[in-house]
TIRO-59292 format. One line per 2 residues: number of its first residue (from 1); their letters; for each residue x, y, z negated of C-alpha. Coordinates in Angstrom, 3 decimals. Each point is the difference from the previous one (the first is absolute). Example, Ala and Ser with C-alpha at 12.3 -4.5 7.8 and 13.67 -1.06 7.14 Angstrom:
1) as) 12.300 -4.500 -7.800 ~ 1.370 3.440 0.660
***
This chain:
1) xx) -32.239 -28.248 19.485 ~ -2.080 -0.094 2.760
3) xx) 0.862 3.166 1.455 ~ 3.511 -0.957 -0.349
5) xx) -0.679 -3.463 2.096 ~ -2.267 1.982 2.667
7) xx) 2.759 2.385 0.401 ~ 2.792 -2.444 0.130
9) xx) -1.873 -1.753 2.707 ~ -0.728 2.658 2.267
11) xx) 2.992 -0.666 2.571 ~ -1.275 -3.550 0.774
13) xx) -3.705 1.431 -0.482 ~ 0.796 2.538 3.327
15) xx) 1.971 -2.897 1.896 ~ -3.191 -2.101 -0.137
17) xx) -2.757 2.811 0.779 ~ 2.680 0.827 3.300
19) xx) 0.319 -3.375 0.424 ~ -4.063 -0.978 -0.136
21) xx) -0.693 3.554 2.083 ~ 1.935 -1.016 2.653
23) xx) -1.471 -3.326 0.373 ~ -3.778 1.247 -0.468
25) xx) -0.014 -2.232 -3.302 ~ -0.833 3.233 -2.243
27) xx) -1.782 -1.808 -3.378 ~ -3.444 1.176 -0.234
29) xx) -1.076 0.456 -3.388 ~ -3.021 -0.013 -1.576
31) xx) -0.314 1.736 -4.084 ~ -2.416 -0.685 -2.852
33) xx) -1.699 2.926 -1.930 ~ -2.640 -1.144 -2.302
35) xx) -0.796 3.103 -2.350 ~ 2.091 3.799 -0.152
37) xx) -0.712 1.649 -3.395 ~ 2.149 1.738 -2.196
39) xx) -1.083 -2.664 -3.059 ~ 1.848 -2.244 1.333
41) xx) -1.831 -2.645 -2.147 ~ 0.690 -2.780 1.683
43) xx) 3.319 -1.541 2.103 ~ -2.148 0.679 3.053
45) xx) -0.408 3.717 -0.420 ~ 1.823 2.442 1.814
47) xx) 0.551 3.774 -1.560 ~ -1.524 2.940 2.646
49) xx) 3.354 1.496 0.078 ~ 2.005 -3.290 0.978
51) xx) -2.374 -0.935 2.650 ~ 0.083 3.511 1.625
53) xx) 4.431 -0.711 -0.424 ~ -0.567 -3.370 1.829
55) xx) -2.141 1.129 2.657 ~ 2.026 2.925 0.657
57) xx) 3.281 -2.510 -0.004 ~ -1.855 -2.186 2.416
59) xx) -1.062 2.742 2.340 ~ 3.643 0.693 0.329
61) xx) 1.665 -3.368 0.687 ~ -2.719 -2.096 1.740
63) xx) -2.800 -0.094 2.454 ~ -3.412 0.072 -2.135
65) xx) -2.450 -2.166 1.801 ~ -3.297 -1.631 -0.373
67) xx) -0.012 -3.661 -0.386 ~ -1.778 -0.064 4.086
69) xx) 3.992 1.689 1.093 ~ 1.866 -2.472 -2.616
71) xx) -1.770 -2.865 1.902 ~ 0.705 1.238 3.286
73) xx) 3.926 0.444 -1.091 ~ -0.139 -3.420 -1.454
75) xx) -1.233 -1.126 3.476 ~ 2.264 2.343 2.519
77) xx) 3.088 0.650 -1.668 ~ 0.926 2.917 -2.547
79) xx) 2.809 2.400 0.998 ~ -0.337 2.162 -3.948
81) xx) -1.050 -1.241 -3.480 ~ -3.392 0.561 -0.218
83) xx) -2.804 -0.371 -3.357 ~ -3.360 -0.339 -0.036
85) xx) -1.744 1.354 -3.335 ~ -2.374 -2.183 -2.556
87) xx) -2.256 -0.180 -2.617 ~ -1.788 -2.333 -1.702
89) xx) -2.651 0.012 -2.182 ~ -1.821 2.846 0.269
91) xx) 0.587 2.694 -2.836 ~ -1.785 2.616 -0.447
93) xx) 3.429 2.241 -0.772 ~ 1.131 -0.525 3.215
95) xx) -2.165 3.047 0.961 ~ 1.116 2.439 -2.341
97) xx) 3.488 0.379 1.941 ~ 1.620 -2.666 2.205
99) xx) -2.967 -0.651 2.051 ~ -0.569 3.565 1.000
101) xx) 4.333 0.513 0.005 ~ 0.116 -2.940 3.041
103) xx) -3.184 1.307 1.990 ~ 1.217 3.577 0.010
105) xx) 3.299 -0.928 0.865 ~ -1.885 -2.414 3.114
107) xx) 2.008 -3.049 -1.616 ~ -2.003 -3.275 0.827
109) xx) -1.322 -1.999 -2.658 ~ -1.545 -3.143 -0.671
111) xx) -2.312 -0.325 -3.127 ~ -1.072 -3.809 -1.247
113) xx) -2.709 0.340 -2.074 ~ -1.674 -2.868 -1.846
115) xx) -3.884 0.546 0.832 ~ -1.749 -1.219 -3.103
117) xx) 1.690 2.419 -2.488 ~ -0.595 2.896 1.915
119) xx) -3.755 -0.636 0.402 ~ -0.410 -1.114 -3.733
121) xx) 2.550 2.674 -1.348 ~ 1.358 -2.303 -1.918
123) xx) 3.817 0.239 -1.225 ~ 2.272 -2.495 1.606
125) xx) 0.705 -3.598 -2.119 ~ 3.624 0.437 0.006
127) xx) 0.173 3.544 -1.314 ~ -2.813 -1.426 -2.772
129) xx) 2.288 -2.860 -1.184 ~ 2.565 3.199 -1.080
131) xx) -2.698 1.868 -1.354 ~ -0.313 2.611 2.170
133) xx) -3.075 0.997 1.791 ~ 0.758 2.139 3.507
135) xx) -2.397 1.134 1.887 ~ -0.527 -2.116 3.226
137) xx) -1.141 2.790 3.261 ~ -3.682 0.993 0.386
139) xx) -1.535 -1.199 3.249 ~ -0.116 3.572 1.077
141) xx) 4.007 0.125 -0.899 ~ 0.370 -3.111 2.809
143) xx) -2.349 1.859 2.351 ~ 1.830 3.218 -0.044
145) xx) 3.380 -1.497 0.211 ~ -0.942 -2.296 3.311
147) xx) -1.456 3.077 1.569 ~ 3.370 2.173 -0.975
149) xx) 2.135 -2.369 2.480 ~ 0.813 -2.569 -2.984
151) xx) 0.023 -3.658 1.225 ~ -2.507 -2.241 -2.596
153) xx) 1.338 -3.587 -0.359 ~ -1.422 -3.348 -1.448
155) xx) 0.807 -1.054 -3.334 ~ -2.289 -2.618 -1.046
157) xx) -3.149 1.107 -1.814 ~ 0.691 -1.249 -3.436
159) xx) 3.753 0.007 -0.280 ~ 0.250 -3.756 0.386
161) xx) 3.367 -2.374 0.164 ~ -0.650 -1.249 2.639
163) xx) 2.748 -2.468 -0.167 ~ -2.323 -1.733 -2.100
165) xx) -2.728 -0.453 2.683 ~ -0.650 -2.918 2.010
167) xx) -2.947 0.190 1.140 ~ -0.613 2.203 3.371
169) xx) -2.610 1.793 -0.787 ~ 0.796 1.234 -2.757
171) xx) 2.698 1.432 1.275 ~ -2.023 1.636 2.576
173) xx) -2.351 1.240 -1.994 ~ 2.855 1.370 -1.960
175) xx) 1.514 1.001 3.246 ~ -2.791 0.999 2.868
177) xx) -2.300 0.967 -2.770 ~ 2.101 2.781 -1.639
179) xx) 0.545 1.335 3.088 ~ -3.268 -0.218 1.012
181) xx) -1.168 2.210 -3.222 ~ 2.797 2.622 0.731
183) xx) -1.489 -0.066 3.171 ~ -3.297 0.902 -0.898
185) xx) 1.863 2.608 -2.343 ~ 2.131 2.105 2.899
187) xx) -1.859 -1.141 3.052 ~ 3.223 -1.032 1.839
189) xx) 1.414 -3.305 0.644 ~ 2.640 -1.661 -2.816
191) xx) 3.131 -1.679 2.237 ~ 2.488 -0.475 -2.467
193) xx) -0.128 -2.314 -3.228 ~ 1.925 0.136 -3.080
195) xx) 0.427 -2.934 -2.660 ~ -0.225 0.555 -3.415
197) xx) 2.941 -0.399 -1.810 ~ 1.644 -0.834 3.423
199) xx) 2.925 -2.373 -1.496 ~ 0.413 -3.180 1.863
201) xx) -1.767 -2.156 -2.299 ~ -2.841 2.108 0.879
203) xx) -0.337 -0.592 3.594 ~ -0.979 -2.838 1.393
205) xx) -0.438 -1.283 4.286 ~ -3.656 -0.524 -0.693
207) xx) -0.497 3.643 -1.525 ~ 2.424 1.089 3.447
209) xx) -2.489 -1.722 2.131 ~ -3.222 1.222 -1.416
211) xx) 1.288 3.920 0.534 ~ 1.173 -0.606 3.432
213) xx) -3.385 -1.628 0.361 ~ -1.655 3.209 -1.288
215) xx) 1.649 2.213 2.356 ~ 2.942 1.401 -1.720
217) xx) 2.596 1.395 1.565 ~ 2.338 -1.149 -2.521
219) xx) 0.397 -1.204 -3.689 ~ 2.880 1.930 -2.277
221) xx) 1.700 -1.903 -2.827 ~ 1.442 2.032 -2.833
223) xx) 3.522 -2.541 -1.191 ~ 2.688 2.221 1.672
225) xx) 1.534 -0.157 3.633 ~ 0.499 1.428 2.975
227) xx) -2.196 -0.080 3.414 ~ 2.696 0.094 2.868
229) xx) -0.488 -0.463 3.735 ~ -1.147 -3.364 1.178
231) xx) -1.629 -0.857 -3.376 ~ -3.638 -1.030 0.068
233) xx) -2.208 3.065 -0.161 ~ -2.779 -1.349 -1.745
235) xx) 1.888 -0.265 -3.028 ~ 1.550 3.191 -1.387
237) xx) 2.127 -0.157 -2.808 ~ 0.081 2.896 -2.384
239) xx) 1.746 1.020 -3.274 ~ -1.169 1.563 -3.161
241) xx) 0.823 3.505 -0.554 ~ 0.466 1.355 -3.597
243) xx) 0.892 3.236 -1.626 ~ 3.682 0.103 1.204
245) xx) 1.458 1.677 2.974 ~ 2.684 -1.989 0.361
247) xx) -1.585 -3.490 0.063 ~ -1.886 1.344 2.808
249) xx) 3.326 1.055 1.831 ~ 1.596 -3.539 -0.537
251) xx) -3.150 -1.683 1.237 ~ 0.041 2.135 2.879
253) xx) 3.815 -0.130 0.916 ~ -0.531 -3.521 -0.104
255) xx) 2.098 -1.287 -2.997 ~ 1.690 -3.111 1.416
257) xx) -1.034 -1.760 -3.073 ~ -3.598 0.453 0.496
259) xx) 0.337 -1.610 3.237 ~ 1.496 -3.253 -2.087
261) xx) -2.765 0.022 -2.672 ~ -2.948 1.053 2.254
263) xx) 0.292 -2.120 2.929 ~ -2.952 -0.273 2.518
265) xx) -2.335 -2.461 -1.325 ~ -2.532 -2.174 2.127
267) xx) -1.476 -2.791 -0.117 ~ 2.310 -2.116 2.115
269) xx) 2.109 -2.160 -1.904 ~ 2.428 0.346 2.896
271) xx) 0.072 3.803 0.387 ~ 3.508 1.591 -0.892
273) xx) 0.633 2.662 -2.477 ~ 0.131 3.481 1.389
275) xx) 3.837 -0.026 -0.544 ~ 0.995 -3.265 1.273
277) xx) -1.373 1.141 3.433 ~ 1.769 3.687 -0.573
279) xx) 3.186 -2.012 -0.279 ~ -0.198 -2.133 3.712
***
């Protein structure tokens, strides 16, 4: 059915991307990986065969850029759709195949990695409550990857919600400290920040403040939406990515939909939704 729908669409699909090309407003588009295994034991896993479909798909219709070119796109204008690869997490999997797929291929990637498992080795709580037990990367794995040209992000050293935290430092020990320990780990500086679980009850201003405070570049959410020229840069949007080709395709031809159900959130009360402001 959704084939049929994506298909359907794509005349009014094509008359937006002309549309948003000519104008420089070009979404920018930010994915979600957390784990590529052929298992697939959990909703979060990706087989090694569909990834290396959906990279290949993505190479072909977009501009693959780090998240340092999404921001600048965000910030200048954006003349072709562009995505910006992520993972969260930190599985150990990841360097079996897709890791070494998108750094022969040159693709740029950014990796959020939550410090404390990796230094423990201990499996993440999430994967635990489904009883499975992945292997979280090795120190060395991090190391190796950061030297190979992959990007290392923040993602809180213990997993936290940290929705749930009020108190500021907490969050920057949650925050500043994880990326202090991958830090120590790959010897090069952590400027982007991930939250756990990313959904909007999960954010919060304070937690905003406390990584813009600890010098990051900018903070990704994980609900859905789109990044599109003249957003805020700080906060980039992203969407899950699952073991289906042509989800990927409708999240990246911009489904119309989407736009309706994943509107730009922020913590203005008086901020429109994304397609209010599309339609002035």
């Amino acid at each position: 059915m959704l084939g049929g729908y994506y298909a359907a669409m794509a005349p009014y699909r094509w008359s937006n991307r002309r549309r948003w090309q000519r104008c420089g407003d070009a979404p920018v588009m930010v994915t979600m990986y957390h784990r590529v295994a052929d298992d697939l034991a959990t909703p979060w896993t990706v087989s090694n065969a569909t990834f290396e479909r959906q990279i290949a798909w993505l190479q072909a219709n977009v501009d693959l850029v780090s998240l340092a070119e999404a921001q600048r796109r965000i910030r200048q204008g954006n003349r072709r759709a562009a995505v910006a690869i992520t993972f969260d997490d930190g599985y150990a999997d990841n360097c079996d195949s897709a890791l070494p797929l998108l750094i022969r291929h040159r693709i740029p990637c950014t990796y959020f990695v939550t410090s404390r498992n990796i230094l423990d080795q201990r499996p993440f709580e999430h994967d635990l409550a489904r009883g499975v037990r992945h292997a979280p990367n090795t120190p060395e794995q991090i190391r190796a990857l950061a030297e190979s040209g992959i990007d290392i992000g923040g993602h809180t050293r213990t997993h936290a919600d940290l929705g749930k935290i009020a108190d500021r430092e907490a969050l920057r020990e949650e925050i500043a400290g994880g990326a202090a320990e991958l830090e120590s780990i790959t010897s090069q500086s952590v400027r982007y920040f991930a939250f756990p679980f990313g959904q909007q009850v999960n954010l919060s201003q304070l937690a905003f403040d406390v990584a813009r405070d600890a010098g990051m570049a900018a903070v990704c959410s994980a609900y859905g939406g789109f990044n599109f020229p003249g957003d805020d840069p700080f906060h980039l949007q992203r969407f899950a990515v699952d073991n289906d080709l042509v989800r990927l395709k409708n999240w990246c031809g911009v489904d119309p939909r989407k736009l309706r159900l994943h509107p730009r959130f922020d913590f203005s009360a008086t901020e429109q939704p994304r397609e209010l402001a599309l339609a002035k």
